[in-house]
NUMI-291159 format. One record per atom (N, C-alpha, C): x, y, z; residue in three letters. Coordinates in steps of 0.05 Angstrom, whole numbers, plus 32768, in hexadecimal, padded with zeros to 4 digits. Layout:
XYZALA...
//
This chain:
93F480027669UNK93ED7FF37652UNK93D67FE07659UNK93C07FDC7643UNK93B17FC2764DUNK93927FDB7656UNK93887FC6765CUNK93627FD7766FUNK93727FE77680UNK935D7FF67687UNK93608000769FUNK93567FEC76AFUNK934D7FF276CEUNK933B7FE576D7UNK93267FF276DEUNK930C7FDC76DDUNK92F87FEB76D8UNK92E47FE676EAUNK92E87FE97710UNK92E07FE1771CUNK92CE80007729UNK92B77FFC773EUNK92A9801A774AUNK92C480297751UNK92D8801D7759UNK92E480357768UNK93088030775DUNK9312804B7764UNK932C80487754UNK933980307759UNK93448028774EUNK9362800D7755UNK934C7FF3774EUNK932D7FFB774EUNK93257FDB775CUNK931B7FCC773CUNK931C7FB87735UNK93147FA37722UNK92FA7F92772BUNK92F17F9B770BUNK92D37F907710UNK92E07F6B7710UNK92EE7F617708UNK92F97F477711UNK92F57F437721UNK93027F507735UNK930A7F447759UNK92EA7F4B776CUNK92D87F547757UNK92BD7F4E7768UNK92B87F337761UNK92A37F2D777BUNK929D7F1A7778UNK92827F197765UNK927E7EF37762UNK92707EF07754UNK92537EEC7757UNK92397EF6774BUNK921A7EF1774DUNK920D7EEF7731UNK91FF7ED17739UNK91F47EC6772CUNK91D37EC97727UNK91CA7EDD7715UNK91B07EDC770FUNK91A07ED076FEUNK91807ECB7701UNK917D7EB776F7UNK915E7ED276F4UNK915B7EDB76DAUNK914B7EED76C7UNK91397EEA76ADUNK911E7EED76AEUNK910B7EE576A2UNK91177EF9767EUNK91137EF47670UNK911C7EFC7657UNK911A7F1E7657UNK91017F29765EUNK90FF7F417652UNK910C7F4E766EUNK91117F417681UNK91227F537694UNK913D7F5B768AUNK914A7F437681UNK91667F3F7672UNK91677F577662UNK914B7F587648UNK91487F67763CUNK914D7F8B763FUNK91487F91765CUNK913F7FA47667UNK91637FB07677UNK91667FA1767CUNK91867F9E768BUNK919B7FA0766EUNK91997F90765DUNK91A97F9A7645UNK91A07FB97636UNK91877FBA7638UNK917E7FDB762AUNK918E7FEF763BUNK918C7FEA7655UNK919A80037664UNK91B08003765EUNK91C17FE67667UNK91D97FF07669UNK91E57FF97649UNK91D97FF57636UNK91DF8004761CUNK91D8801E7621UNK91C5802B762AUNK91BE803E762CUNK91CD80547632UNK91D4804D764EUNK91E580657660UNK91FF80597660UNK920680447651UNK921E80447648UNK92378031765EUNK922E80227668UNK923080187680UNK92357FE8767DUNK92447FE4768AUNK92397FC87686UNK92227FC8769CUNK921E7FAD768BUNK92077F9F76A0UNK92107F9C76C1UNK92237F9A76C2UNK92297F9476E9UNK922A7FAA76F2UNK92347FC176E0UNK92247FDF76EBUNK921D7FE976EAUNK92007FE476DCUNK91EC7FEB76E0UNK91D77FDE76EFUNK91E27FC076FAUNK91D97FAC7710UNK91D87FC57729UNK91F27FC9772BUNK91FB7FDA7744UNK91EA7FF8774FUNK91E880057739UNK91E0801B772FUNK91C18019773EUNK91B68005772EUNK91A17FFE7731UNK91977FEF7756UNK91B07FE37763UNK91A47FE1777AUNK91A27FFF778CUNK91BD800A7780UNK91BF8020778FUNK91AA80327790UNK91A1802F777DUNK918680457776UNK9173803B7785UNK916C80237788UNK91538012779EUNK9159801977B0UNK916B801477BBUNK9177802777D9UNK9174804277E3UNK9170805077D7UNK9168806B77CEUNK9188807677CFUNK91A4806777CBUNK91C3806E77CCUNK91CE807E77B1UNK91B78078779DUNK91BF808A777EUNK91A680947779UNK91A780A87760UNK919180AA7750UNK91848096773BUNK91798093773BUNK91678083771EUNK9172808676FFUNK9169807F76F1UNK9166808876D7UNK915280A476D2UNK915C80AD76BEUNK915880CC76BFUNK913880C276AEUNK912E80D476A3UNK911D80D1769DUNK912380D1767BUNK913180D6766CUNK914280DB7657UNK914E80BE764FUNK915A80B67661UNK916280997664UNK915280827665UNK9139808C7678UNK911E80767673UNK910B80757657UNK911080877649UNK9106808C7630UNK91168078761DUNK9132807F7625UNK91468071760DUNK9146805E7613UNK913A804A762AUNK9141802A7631UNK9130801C761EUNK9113802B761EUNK90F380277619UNK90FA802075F6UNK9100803A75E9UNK9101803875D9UNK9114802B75C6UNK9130801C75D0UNK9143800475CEUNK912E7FF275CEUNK911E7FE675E5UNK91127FD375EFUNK90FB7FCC75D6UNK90F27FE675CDUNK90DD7FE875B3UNK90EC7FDD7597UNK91017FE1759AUNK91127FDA757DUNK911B7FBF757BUNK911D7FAC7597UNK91217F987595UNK910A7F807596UNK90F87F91759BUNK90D37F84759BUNK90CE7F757577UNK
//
């Protein structure tokens, strides 16, 4: 009964991570909310997502996905 939990890995709660504090110029915000609407995701994972991919540890955004951020990003212009 209740959430599941909804942490990267089974059993784990995005709760019991710890906490980071960013401090983001508007249209970045902007850019970080388009995605994570996008691919359907919150924002802290697509934070994640997103380091992993700098790392070269994930893939990127597809190219399909970079279209649909752009054009969110256009609708809220």
């Amino acid at each position: 009964m209740g959430r599941r939990p909804t942490g990267i890995r089974p059993g784990e709660k995005a709760s019991e991570y710890q906490k980071v504090t960013l401090r983001l110029p508007g249209d970045a915000v902007a850019e970080l909310d388009a995605a994570a609407r996008t691919v359907g995701r919150p924002r802290w994972r697509v934070v994640i997502d997103a380091v992993h991919a700098y790392i070269g540890a994930a893939a990127p955004l597809t190219d399909a996905e970079r279209r649909a951020v752009r054009q969110l990003l256009a609708l809220k212009s």
